[in-house]
N, C-alpha and C positions, 0 to 999 in steps of 0.2 A: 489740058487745062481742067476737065471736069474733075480727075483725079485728084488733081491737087486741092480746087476746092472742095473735094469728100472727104480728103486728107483731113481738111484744114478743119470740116465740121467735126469728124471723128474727135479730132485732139478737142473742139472747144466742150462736145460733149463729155472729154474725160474730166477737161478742165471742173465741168462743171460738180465732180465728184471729188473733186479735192476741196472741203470747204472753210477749212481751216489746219492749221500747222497742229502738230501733235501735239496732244496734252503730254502732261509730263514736263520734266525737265528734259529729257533727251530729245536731240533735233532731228528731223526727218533724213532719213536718208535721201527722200525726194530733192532736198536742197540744193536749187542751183539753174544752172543752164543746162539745157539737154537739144538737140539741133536731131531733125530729123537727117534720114541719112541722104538725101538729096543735097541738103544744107541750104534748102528754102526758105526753113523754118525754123524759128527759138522760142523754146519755152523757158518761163523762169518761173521756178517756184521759191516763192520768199521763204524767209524764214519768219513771217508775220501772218503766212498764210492765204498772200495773195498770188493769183496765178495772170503774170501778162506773156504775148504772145506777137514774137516779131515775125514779119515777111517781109521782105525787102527792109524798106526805110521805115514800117509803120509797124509800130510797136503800139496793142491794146490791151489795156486793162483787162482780162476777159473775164475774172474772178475772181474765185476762192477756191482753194483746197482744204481737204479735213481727212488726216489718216484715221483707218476708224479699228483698224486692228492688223499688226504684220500682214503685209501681202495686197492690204485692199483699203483703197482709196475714194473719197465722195467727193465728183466737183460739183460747184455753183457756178454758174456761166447762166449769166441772164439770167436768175431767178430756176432755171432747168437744172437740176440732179440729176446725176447720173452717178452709179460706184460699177467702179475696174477693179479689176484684181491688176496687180503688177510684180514685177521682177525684176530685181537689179543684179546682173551678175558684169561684175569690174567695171566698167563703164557705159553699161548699157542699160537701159530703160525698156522695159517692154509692158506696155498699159494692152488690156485685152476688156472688150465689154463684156455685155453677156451671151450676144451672140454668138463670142469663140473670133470675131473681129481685133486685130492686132495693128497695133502701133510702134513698130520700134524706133526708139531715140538713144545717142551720144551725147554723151557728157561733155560738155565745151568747157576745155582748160585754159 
């Protein structure tokens, strides 16, 4: 159980590095649902640049994203920033801090 809830802090501290959806016209790759590989957890990153976060039945608002250049992401979760570097290779999500700490997530089709 502690696991999961350090999980759960890690992702909300990535959260908090996504602050908003990319400038530009082009859309994030980030876009979407992404399920940790337990399948505990879902995250959705809008395409309006909000970031919620389901476990079980309860799904929360938790913030914002903001891609701030290929590769590297700023959440807002509560008012806390945090920027990840991340990698999408097919269907995979992998958000890393700056500790060298890793989160990998699936794409939910």
């Amino acid at each position: 159980m502690g696991q999961v809830l350090g999980r759960l802090f890690l992702v909300l501290l990535l959260v908090a590095f996504f602050v908003s959806a990319c400038g530009g016209g082009e859309a994030s790759p980030l876009i979407g649902r992404w399920s940790d590989e337990a399948g505990l957890s879902v995250f959705e990153f809008r395409a309006d640049g909000k970031l919620s976060i389901t476990a079980g039945e309860i799904t929360v608002e938790a913030g914002s994203f903001q891609v701030l250049s290929p590769g590297v992401v700023e959440l807002n979760v509560q008012g806390q920033r945090q920027r990840l570097a991340y990698t999408i290779a097919g269907d995979r999500l992998t958000l890393t801090d700056q500790a060298g700490v890793s989160l990998s997530l699936v794409r939910v089709k």
